[in-house]
N, CA, C and O atoms as a Tinker XYZ file with bonds, in Angstrom:
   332  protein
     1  N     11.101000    3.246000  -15.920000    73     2
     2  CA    10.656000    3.476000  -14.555000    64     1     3
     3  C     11.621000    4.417000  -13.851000    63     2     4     5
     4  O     12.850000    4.361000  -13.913000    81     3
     5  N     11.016000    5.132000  -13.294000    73     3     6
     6  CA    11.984000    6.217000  -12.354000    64     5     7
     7  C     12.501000    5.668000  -11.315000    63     6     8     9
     8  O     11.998000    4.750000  -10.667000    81     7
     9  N     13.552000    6.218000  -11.108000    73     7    10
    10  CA    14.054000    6.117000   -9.520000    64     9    11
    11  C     13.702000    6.943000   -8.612000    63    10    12    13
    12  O     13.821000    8.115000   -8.969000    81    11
    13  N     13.319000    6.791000   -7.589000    73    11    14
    14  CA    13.011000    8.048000   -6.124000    64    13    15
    15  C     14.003000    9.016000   -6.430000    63    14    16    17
    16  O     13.368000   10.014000   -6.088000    81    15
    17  N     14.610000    9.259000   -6.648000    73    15    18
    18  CA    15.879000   10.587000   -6.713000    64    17    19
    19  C     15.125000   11.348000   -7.670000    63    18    20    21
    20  O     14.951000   12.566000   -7.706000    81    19
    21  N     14.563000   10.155000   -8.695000    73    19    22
    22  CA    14.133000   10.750000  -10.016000    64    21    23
    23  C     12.788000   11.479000  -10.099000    63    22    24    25
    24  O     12.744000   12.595000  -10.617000    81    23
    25  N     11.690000   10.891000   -9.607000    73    23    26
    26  CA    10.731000   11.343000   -9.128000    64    25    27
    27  C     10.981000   12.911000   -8.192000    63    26    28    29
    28  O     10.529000   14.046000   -8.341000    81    27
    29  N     11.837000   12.343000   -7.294000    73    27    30
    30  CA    11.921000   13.786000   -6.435000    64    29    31
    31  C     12.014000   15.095000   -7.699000    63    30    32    33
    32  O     11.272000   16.037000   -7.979000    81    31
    33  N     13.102000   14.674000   -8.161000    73    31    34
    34  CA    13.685000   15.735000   -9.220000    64    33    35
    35  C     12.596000   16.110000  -10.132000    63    34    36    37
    36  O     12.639000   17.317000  -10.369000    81    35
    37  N     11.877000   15.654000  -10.578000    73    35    38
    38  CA    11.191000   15.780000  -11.721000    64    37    39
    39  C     10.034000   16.514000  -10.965000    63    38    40    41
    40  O      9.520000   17.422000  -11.619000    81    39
    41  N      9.371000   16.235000   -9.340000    73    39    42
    42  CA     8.793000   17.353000   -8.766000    64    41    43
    43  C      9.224000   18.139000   -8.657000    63    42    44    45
    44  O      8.560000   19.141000   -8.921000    81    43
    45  N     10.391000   18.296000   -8.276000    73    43    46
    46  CA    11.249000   19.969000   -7.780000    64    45    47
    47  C     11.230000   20.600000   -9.275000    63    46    48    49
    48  O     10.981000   21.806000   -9.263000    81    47
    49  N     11.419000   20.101000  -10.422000    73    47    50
    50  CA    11.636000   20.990000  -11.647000    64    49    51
    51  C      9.887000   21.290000  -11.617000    63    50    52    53
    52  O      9.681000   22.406000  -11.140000    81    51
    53  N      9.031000   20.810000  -11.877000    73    51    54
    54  CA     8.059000   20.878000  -12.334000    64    53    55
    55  C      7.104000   22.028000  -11.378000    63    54    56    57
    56  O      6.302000   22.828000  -11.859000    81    55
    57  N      7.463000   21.848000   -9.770000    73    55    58
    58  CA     7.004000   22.663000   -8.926000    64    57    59
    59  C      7.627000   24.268000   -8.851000    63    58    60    61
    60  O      7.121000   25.320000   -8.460000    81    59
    61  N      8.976000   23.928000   -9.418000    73    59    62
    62  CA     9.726000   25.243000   -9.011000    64    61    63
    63  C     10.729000   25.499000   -7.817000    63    62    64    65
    64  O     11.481000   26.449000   -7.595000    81    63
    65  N     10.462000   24.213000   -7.054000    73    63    66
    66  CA    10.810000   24.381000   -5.419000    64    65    67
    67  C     12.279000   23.519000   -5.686000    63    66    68    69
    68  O     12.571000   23.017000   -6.772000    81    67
    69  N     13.325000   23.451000   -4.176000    73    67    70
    70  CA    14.668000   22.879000   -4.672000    64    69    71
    71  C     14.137000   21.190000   -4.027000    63    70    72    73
    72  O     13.215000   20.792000   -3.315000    81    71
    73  N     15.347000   20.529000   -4.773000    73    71    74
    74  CA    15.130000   19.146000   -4.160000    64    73    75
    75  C     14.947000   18.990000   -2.419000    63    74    76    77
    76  O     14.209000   18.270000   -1.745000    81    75
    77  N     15.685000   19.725000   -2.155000    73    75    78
    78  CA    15.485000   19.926000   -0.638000    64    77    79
    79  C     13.894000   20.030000   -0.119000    63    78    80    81
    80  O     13.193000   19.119000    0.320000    81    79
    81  N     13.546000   21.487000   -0.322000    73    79    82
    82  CA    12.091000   21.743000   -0.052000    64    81    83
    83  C     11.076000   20.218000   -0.372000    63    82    84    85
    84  O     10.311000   19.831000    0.511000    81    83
    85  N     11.211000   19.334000   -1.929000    73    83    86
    86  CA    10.625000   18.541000   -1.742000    64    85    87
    87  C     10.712000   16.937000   -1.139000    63    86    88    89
    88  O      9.734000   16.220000   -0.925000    81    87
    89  N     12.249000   16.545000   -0.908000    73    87    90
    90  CA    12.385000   15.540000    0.361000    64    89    91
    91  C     11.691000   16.148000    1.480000    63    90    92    93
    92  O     10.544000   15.706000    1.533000    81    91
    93  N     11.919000   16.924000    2.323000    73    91    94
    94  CA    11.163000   17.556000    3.532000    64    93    95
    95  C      9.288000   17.084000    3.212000    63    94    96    97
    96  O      8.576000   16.467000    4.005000    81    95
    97  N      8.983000   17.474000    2.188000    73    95    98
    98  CA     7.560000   17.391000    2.399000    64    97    99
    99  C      6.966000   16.400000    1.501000    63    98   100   101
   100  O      5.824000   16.561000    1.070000    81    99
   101  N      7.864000   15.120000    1.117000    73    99   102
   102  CA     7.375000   13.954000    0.114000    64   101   103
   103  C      6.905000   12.560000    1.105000    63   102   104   105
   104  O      6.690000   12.597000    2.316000    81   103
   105  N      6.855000   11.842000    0.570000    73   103   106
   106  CA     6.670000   10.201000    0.909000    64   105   107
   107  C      6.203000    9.393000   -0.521000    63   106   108   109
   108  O      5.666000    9.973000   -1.465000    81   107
   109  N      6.450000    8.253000   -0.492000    73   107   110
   110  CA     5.955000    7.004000   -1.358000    64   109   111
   111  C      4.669000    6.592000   -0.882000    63   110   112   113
   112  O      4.341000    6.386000    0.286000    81   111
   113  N      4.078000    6.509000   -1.774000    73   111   114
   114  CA     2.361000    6.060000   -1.549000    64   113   115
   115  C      2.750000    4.377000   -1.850000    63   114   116   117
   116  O      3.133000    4.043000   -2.971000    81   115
   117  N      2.614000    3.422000   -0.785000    73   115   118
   118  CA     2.872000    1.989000   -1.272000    64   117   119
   119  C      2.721000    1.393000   -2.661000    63   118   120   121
   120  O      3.500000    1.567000   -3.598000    81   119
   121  N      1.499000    0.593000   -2.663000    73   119   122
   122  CA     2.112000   -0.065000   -3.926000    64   121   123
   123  C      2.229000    0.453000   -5.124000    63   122   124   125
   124  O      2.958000   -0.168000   -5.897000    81   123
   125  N      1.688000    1.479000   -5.531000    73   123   126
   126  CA     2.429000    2.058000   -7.088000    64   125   127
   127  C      3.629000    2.857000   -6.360000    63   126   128   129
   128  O      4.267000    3.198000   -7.356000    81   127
   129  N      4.073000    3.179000   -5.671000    73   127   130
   130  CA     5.205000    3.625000   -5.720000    64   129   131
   131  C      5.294000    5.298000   -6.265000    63   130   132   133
   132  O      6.256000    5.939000   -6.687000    81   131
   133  N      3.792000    5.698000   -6.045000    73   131   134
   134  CA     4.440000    7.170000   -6.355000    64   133   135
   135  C      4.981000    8.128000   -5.538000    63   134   136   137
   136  O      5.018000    7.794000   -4.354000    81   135
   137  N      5.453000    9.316000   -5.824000    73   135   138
   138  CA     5.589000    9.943000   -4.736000    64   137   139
   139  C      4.737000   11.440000   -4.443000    63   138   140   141
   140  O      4.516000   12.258000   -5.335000    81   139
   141  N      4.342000   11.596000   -3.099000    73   139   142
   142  CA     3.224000   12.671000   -3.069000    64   141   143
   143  C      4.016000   13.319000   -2.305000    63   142   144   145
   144  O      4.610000   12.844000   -1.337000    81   143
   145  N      4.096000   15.003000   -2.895000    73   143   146
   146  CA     4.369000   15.709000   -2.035000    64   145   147
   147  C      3.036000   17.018000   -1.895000    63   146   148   149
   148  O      2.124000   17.495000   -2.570000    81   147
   149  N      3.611000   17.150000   -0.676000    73   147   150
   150  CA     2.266000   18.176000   -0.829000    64   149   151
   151  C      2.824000   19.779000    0.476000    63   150   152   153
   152  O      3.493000   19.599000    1.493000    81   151
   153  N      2.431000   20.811000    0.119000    73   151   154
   154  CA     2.924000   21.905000    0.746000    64   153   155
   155  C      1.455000   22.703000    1.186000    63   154   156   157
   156  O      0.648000   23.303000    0.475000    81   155
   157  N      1.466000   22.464000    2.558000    73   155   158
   158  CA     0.321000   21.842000    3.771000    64   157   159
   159  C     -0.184000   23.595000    4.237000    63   158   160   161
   160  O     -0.829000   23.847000    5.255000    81   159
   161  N      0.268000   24.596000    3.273000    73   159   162
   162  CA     0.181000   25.925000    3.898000    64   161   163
   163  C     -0.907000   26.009000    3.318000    63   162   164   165
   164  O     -1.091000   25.151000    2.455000    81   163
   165  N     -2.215000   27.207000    3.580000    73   163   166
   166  CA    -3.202000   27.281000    3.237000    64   165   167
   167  C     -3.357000   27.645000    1.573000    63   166   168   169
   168  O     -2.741000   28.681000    1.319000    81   167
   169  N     -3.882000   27.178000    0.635000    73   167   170
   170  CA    -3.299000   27.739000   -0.585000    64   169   171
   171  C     -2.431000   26.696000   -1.592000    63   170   172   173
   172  O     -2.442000   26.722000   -2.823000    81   171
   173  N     -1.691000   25.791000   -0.742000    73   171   174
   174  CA    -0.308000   25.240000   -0.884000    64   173   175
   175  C     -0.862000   24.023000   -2.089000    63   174   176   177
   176  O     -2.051000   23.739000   -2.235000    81   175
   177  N      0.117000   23.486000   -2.777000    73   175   178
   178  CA    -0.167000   22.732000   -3.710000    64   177   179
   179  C      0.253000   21.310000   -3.347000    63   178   180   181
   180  O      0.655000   21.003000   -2.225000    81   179
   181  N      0.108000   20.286000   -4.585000    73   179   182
   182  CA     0.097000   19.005000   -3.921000    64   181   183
   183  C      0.069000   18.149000   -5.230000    63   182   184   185
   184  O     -0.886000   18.269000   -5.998000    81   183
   185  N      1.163000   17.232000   -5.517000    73   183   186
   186  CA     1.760000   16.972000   -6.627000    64   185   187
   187  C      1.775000   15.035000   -6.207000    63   186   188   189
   188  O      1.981000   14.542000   -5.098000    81   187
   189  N      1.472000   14.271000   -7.568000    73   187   190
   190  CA     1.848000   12.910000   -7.043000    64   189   191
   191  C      2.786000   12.675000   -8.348000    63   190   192   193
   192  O      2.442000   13.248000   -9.382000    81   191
   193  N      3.653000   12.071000   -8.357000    73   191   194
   194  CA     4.620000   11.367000   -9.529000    64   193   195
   195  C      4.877000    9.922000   -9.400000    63   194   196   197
   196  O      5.475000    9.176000   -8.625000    81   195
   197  N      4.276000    9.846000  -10.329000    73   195   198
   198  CA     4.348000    7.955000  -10.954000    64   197   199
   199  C      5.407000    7.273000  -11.592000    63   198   200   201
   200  O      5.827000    7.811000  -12.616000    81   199
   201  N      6.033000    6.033000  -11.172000    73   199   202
   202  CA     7.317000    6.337000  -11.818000    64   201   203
   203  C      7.212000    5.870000  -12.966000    63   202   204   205
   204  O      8.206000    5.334000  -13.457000    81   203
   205  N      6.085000    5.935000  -13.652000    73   203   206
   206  CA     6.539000    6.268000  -15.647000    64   205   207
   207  C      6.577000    7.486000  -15.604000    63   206   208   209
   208  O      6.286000    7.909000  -16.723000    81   207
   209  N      6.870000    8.645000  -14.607000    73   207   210
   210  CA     7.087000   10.130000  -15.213000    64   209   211
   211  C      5.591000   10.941000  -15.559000    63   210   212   213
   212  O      5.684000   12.034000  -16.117000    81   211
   213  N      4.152000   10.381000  -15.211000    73   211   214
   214  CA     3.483000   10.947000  -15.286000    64   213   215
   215  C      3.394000   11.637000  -13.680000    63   214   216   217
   216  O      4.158000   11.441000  -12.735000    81   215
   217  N      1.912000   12.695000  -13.769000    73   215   218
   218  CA     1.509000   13.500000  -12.703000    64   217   219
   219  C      0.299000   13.970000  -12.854000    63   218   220   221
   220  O     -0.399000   14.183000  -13.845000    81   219
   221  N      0.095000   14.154000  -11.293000    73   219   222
   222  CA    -1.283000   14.794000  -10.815000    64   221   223
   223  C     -1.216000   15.823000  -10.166000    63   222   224   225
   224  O     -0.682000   15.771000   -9.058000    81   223
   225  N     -1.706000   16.984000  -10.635000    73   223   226
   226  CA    -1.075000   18.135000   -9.886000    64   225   227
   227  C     -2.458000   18.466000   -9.313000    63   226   228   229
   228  O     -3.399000   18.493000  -10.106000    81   227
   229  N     -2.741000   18.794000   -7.637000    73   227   230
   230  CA    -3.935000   19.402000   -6.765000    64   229   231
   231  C     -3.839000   20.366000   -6.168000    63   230   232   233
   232  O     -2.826000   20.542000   -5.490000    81   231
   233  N     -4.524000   21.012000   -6.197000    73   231   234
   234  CA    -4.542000   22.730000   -4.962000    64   233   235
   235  C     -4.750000   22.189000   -3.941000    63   234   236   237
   236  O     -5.076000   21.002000   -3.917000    81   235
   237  N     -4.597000   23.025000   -2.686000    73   235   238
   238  CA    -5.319000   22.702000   -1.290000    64   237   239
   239  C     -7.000000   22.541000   -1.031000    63   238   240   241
   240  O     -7.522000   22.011000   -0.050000    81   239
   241  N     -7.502000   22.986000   -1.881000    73   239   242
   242  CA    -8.800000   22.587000   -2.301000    64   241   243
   243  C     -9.133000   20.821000   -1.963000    63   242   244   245
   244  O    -10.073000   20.420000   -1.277000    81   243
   245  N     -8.187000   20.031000   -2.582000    73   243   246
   246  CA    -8.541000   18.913000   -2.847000    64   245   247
   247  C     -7.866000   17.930000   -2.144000    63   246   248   249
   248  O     -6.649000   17.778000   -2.246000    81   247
   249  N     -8.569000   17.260000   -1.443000    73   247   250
   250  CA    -7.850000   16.190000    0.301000    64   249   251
   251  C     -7.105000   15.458000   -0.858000    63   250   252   253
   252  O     -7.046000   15.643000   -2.073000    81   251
   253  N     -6.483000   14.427000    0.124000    73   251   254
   254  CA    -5.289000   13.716000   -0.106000    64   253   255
   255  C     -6.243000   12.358000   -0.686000    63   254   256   257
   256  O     -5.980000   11.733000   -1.713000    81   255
   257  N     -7.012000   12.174000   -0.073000    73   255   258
   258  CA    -8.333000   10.796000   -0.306000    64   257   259
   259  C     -8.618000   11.370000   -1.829000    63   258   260   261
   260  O     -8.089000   11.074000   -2.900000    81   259
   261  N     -9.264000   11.951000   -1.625000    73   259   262
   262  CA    -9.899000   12.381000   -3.766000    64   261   263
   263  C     -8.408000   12.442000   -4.502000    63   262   264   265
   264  O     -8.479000   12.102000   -5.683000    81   263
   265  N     -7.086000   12.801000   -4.059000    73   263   266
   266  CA    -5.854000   13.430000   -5.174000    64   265   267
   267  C     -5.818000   11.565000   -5.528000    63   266   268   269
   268  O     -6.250000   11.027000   -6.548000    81   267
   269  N     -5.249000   10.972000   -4.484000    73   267   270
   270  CA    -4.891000    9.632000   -4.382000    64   269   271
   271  C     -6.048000    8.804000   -5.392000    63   270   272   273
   272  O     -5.519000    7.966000   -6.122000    81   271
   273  N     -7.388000    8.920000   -5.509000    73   271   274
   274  CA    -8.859000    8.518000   -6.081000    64   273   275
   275  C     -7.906000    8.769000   -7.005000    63   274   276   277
   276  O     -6.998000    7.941000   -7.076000    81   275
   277  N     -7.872000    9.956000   -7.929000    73   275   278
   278  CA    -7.912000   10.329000   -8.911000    64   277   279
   279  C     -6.767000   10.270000   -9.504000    63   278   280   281
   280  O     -6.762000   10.444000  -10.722000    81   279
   281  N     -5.665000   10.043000   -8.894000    73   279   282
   282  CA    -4.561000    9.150000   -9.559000    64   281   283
   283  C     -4.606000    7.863000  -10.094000    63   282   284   285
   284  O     -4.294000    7.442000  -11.208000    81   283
   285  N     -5.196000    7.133000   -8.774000    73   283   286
   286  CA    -5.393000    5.680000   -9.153000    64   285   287
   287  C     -6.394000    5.453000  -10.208000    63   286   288   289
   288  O     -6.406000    4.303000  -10.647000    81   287
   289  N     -7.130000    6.178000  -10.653000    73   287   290
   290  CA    -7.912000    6.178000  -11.632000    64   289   291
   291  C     -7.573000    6.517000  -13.034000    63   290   292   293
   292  O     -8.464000    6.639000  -13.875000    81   291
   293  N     -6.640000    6.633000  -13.246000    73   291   294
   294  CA    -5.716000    6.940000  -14.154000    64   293   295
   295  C     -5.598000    8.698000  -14.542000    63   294   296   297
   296  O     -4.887000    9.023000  -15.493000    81   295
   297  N     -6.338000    9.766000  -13.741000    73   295   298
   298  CA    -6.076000   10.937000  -13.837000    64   297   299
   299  C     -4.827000   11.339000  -14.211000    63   298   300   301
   300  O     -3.986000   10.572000  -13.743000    81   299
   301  N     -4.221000   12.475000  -15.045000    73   299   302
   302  CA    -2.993000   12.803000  -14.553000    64   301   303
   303  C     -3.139000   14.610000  -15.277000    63   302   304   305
   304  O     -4.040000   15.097000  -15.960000    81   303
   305  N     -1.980000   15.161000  -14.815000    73   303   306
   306  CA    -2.406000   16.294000  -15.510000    64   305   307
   307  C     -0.840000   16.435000  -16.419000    63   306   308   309
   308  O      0.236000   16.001000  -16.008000    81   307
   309  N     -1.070000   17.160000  -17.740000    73   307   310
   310  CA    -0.246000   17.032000  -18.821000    64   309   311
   311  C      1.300000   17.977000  -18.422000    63   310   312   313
   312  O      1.287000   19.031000  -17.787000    81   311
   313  N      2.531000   17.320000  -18.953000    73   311   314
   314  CA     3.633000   17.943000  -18.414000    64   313   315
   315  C      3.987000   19.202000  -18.361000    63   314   316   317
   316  O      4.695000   19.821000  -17.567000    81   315
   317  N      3.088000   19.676000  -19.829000    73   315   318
   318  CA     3.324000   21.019000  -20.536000    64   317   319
   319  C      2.251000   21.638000  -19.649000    63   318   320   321
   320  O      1.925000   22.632000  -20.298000    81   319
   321  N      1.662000   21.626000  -18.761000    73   319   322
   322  CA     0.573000   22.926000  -17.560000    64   321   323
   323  C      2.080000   23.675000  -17.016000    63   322   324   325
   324  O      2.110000   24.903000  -16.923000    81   323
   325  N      3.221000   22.905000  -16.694000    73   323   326
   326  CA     3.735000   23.431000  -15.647000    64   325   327
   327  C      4.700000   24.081000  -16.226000    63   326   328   329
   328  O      5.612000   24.422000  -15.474000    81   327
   329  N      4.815000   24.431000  -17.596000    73   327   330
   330  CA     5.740000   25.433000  -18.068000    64   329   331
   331  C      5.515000   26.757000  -17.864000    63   330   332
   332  O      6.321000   27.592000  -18.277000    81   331
């Protein structure tokens, strides 16, 4: 299980952005405990991390209601997209 530091980190590598940029624009989704960050500019992307280290990666296309659906549903998208 990850730690929040860990999660953060593992968005900032995976997004490209520094740990900074993603504290500023994260939170914990209650009870699974993931963390969603999302970058709210038109265009902007939107990432959830679970703390077994999986992810859901969304465009601005897709509200926060369907990303959240489709996490909890066991969606995720594979580690190797974001190389």
């Amino acid at each position: 299980m990850l730690q929040p530091e860990e999660q953060i980190a593992l968005a900032a590598k995976l997004l490209k952005v520094t740990i900074e940029v993603v504290q500023e624009n994260c939170g914990f989704i209650g009870l699974n405990k993931a963390l969603y960050y999302c970058n709210s500019v038109k265009g902007g992307d939107a990432l959830m991390v679970g703390q077994d280290g999986t992810v859901l990666f969304a465009d601005s296309s897709v509200g926060y209601n369907k990303h959240l659906y489709e996490f909890q549903q066991g969606r995720r998208t594979p580690l190797e997209a974001f190389a």
